[in-house]
N, C-alpha and C positions, 0 to 999 in steps of 0.2 A: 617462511619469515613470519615474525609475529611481532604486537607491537613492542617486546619486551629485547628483541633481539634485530630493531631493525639496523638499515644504515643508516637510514634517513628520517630524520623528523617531518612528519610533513601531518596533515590533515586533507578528510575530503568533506568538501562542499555539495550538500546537494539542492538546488534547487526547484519546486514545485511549479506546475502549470501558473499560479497566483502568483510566483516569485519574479516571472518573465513573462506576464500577459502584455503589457506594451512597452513604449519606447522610456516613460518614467519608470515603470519596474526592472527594468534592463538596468539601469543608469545607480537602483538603489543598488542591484545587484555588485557592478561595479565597483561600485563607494564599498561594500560588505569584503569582497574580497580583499582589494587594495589595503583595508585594515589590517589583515589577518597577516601576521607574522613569520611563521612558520611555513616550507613548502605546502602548496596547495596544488589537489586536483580535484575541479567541478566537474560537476554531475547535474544534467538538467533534465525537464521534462520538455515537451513540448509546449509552444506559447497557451495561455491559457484559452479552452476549447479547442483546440484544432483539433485533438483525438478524436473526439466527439465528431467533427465535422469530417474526419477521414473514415470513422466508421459509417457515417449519414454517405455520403461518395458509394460507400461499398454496397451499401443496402438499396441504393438510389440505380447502380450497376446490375444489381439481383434481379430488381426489381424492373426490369426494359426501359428505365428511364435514364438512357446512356447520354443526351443534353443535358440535363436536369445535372447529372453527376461532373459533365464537365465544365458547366458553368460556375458550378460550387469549388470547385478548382482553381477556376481562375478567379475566381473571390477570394483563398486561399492565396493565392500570388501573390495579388494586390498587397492584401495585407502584412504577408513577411515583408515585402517591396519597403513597404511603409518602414519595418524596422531600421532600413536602413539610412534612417535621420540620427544613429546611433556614433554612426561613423564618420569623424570630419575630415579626412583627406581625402579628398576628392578621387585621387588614385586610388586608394583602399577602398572607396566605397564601389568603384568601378567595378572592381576584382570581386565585391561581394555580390552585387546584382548581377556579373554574367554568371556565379554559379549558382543560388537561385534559380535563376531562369532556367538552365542545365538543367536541375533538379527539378523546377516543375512542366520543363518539358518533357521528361523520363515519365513523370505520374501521368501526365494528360495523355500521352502512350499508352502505357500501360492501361490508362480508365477507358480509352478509345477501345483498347483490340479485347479487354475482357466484355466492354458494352456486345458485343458483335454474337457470341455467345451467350450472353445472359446469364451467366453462371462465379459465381466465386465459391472458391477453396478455400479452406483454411490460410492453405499457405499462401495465397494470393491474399486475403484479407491481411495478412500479418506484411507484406512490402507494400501495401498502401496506406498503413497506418505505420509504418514505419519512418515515411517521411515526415512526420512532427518532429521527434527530436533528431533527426540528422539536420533536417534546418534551424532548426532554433538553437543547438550549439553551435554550426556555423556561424547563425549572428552574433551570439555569446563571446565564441572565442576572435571576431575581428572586434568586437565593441572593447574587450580588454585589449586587445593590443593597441589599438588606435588611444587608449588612454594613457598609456604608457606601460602596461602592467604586458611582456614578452609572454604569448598565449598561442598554442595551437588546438587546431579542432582534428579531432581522430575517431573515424569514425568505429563506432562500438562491437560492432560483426566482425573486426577483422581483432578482435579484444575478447568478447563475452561468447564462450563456446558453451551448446548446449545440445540437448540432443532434439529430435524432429518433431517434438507435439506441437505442434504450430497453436500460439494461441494462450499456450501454459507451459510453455518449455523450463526443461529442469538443468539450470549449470551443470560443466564438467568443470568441478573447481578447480583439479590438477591444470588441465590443459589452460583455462583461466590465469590462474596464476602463473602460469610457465609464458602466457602471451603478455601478461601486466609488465614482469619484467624485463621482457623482450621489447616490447613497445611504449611503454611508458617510464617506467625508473628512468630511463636516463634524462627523457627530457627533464624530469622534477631534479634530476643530479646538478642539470646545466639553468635551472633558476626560472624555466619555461612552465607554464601555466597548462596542463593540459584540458581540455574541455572535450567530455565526451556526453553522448545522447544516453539515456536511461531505457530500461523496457526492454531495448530490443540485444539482439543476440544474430550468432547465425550455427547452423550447425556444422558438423564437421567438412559438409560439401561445399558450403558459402550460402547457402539459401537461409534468406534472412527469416529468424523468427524473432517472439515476443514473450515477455515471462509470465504474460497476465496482467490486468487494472492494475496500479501501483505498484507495478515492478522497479520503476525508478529509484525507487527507495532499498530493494534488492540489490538491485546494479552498484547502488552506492556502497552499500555495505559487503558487497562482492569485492569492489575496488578496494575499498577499504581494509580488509581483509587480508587479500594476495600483496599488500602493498605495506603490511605491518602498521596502519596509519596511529595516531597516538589518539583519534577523537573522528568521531563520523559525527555532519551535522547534518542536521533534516531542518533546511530554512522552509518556511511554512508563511501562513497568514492567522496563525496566531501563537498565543506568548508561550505555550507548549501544551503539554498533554497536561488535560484540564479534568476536574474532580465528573465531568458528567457532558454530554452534548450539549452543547450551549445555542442549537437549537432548539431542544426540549427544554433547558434548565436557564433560564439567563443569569441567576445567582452563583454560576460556574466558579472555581478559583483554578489559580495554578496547582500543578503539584510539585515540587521542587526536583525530588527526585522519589525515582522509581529503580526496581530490580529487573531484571533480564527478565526473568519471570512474570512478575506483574506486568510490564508492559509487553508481553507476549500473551499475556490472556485476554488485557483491554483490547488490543489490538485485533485479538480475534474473535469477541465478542462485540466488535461494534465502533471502538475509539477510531475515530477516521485519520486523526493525524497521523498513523505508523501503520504502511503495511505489516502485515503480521509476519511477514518473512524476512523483514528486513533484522529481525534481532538475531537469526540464526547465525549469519557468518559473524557478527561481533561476538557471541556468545562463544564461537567456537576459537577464535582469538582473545577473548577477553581488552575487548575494545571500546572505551564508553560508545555514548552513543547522546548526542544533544538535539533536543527540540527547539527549534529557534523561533524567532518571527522576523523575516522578512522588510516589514513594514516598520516593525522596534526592535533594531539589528541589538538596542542599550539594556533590551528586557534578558535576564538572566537565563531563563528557557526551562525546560523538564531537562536534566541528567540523569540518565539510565546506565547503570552496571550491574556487576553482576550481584551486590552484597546490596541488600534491604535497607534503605534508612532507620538508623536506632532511633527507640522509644516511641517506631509510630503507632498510633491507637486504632483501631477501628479499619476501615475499609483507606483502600490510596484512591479508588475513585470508584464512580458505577456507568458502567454502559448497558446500550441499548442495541439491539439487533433486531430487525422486522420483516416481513415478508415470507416467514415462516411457515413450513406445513408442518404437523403431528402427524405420524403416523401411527397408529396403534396396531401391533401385530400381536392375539391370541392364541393359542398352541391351541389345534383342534381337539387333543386329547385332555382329560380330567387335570394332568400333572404335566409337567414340560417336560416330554422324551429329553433323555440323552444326545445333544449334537442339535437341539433348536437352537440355541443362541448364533449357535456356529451357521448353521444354514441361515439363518436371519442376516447375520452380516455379511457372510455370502454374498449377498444378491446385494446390496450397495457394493461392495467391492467392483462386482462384477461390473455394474454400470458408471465405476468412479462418482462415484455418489456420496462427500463426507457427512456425516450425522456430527449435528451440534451438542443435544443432550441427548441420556440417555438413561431411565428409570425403568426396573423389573419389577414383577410381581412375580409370586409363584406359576400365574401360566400366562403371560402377558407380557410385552416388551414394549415400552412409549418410545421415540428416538422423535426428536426434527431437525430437519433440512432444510437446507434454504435454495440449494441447486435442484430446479422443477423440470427439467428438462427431460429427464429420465421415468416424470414421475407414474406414468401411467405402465411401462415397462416393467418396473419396480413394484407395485399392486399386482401388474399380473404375476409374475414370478413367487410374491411372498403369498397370495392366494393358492399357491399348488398346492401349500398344506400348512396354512392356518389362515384365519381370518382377520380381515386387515379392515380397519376405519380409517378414513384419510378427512384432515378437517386444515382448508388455508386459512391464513389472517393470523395467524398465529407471532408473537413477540415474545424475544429472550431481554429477560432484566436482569444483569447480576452484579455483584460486589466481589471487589479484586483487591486481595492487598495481604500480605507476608503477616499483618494482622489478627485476621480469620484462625489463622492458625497456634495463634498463639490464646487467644482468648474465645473459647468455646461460647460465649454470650453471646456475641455479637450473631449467631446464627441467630437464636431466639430473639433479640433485637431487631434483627431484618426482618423475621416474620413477624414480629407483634407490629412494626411500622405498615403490614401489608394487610390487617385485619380488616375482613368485610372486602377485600377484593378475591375474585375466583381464581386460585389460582392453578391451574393447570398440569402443571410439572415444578415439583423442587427435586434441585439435586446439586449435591457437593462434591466438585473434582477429587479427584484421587489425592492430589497433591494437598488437599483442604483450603486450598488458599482464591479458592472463591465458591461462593452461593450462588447458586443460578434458581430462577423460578420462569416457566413457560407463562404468558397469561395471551386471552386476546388482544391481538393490535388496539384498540379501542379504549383498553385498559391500561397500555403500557407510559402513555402519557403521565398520569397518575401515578401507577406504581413509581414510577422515576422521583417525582415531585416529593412523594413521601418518602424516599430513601432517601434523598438529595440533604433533604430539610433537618432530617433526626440525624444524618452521619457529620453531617458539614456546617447545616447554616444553622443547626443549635449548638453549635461547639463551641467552647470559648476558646480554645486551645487555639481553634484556625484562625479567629478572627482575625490576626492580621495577616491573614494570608493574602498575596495581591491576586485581585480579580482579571481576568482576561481582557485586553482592550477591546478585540475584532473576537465576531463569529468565524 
């Protein structure tokens, strides 16, 4: 199904940990749907922080401090408990605190008998952080219905099939989609709201996993997807994807719209608003894709397809990525044998290790990473036969936009606005449609500032471009 050929008109909702942090974000939420015209199926994250405090739980379980993990539990309780001031019949609300309670009787199990051992798995990390969004669509989907808006909550593992990396699981989209319309179409046929949790998945056995940090946004555009929707929306806490981090930049603007493209390389270079994975399933359906806000449901948002905005000039935005390592790997020999580069990448393959940039020399290959986990592993491996420098602190700055490509100045432009800073690595994607430059953490601040200033806030073109309300 695709959106060109559905049955059903409908759109998915999806909402961020900031969209349902308490009982007033719940309620905007509400008022957001109820507007929306068209069939809808929400997508949420978990309340704002609770991830975070389900992985604190795990680590606090690792760590012999199995009290400590069940008290943060029952803090946890408390607090969904609390949501349900959302619900005003007294019977509905009954029916939601005894399953709650269920639910967080299962975890405090579970945190009890892993305490006992000391130990967590993967896959045990992935069913206790799992309970964030199975609870917080359950509050989701009774606070809709108790408003009058007809809503069920389904939970996502018996929906989102994947295989067993626990952690970083990779969709079966066939079986995905074959379970969308088994379990969901008809409810959106019959006028029913369905609300599902984001992230999580189970594999073909029933053993729940997790797509990775901002999987929700995947999930959504997974749904979205399998379900031919006409528009996936990413409600957020601000007015959409913005010309630059608007904690480094406060001069930030909107960007109106964006290409499938462009916002898959922001995304992957640093833009916090879109997982980077979330463009893949629209791209493969050709399904917009909307940034919204949450908090200004009235603000217009970033819209993302597949086709470029005509006549834009210069860069769509620049991001920032930090916590970088350079690797530098030398060919021991004068000239680079035959089948180094191949052996070079080798050895990240081998340890799932992606490299972000990537600059040669004749016997020399720079690459950085940002996953450190590997990294000692990965030196010894690339020292069997050449020599490796490793340096952390390292920052990617780059400029994104279907622009780049069209007007070859605008490289020389980016580097003359970065004169007098060191810069470490340039290099331009294959696709030409961004510059990247490596520099020290320390310097990234800066380089941003002067990119920001010369692309954007000396423009006159942008100036009335509307600025972002919220960080």
């Amino acid at each position: 199904m695709s959106g060109k050929d559905r049955d059903l008109a409908m759109v998915v909702m999806k909402f961020g940990g900031s969209s349902v942090r308490d009982v007033e974000a719940v309620r905007r939420v509400i008022g957001i749907v109820g507007r929306e015209k068209e069939a809808r199926l929400v997508v949420v994250s978990a309340l704002g922080g609770v991830t975070d405090g389900l992985l604190d739980i795990a680590d606090l379980v690792e760590g012999g401090k199995g009290e400590e993990a069940r008290e943060a539990v029952r803090a946890l309780r408390r607090r969904h408990e609390d949501m349900a001031a959302l619900v005003g019949s007294a019977e509905e609300k009954a029916v939601l605190l005894a399953d709650l309670d269920g639910r967080f009787d299962e975890l405090e199990a579970i945190v009890h008998a892993l305490s006992v051992v000391e130990e967590i798995s993967p896959r045990s990390r992935d069913t206790i952080v799992s309970f964030g969004e199975i609870t917080s669509s359950r509050i989701v989907a009774a606070a809709l219905s108790d408003s009058g808006i007809p809503s069920r909550s389904i939970d996502p593992r018996i929906v989102l099939v994947t295989d067993s990396q626990h952690g970083a699981a990779q969709p079966d989209v066939e079986a995905t989609d074959e379970r969308l319309r088994r379990e969901v179409a008809p409810l959106l046929k019959e006028g029913v709201v369905p609300v599902l949790g984001g992230f999580i998945g189970a594999n073909p056995a029933g053993l729940t996993t997790t797509l990775g940090r901002g999987g929700s946004d995947f999930s959504a555009a997974l749904f979205g997807a399998g379900l031919g929707a006409e528009e996936i929306q990413i409600w957020t806490d601000v007015d959409g994807m913005l010309t630059a981090d608007p904690r480094m930049i406060p001069a930030t603007r909107v960007v109106p719209q964006l290409s499938f493209s462009e916002a898959s390389e922001l995304a992957y270079f640093g833009a916090r608003v879109l997982h980077p994975s979330t463009i893949l399933p629209a791209v493969r359906r050709d399904i917009p894709v909307r940034i919204l806000n949450s908090h200004r449901p009235e603000a217009p948002g970033t819209r993302i397809t597949r086709d470029p905005a005509n006549g834009k000039k210069g860069p769509a935005a620049i991001a920032c990525k930090r916590g970088l390592t350079r690797l530098d790997v030398t060919s021991t020999r004068m000239l680079m044998a035959y089948g180094f580069l191949r052996r070079v990448f080798e050895v990240f393959e081998r340890y799932r290790t992606p490299v972000d940039v990537v600059t040669t020399s004749e016997v020399s290959v720079s690459v950085t990473i940002d996953d450190r986990r590997a990294h000692d592993s990965i030196v010894a491996d690339l020292s069997e036969f050449a020599e490796v420098v490793s340096e952390h602190g390292m920052a990617i700055v780059c400029a994104v936009g279907d622009g780049l490509r069209r007007d070859p100045r605008l490289a020389a432009q980016m580097l003359g606005a970065l004169e007098g800073l060191p810069l470490v690595m340039v290099s331009q994607g294959g696709s030409r449609q961004n510059i990247t430059v490596v520099v020290r953490e320390d310097a990234a601040a800066v380089a941003m500032e002067r990119l920001h200033r010369h692309f954007f806030e000396d423009d006159d073109a942008s100036a009335g471009t509307a600025s972002a309300a919220t960080a």
